[in-house]
C-alpha positions in Angstrom: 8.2 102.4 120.5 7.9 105.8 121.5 4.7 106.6 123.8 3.7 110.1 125.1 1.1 110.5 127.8 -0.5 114.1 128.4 0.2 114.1 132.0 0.0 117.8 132.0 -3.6 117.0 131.1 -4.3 113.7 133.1 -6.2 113.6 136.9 -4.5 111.9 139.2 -6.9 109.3 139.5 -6.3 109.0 135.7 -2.1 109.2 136.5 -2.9 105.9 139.2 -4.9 103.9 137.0 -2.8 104.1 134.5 0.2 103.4 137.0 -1.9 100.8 137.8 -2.2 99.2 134.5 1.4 99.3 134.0 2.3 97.4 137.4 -0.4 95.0 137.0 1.1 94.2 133.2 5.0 93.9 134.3 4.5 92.0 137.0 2.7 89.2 134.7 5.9 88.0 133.8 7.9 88.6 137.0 10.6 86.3 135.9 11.5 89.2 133.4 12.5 92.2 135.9 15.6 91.4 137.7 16.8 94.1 140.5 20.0 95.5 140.5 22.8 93.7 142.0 22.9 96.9 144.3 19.6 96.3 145.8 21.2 93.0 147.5 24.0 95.5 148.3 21.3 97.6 150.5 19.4 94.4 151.6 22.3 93.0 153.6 23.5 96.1 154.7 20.5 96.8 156.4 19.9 93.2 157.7 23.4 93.9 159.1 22.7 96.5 161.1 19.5 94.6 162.4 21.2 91.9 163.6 24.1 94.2 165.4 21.1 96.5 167.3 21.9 99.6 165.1 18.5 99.4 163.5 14.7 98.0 164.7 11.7 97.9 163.3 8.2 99.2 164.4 5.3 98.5 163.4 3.3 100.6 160.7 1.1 102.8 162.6 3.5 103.6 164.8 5.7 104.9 162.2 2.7 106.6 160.7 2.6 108.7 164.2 5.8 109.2 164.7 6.3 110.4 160.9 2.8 112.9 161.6 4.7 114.1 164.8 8.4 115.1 163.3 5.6 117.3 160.6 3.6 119.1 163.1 
């Protein structure tokens, strides 16, 4: 099935419903999508470096800030 969308044409409120829709649909039958094995790859990298110090976490807003900041 081939499906065209006139994006060109499409608001962006228009563009995140339809996103939206789509999300809402595949994630009905969740058991279907199965993530690369490269995403568990990246996973345990990164718990990796948590567990050896190279890496923390922050909380959200601070990230926010500190994200705002680097843009200014």
């Amino acid at each position: 099935m081939d499906i065209t969308l006139p994006l060109d044409q499409m608001t962006s409120e228009e563009k995140l419903r339809t996103m939206e829709a789509l999300w809402a649909d595949l994630s009905r039958n969740e058991e279907d999508i199965h993530s690369p094995a490269w995403h568990g790859q990246v996973l345990e990298d990164r718990d990796a470096r948590v567990q050896s110090g190279q890496e923390k976490f922050m909380d959200w807003e601070t990230a926010k800030q500190e994200l705002r900041d680097r843009l200014k």
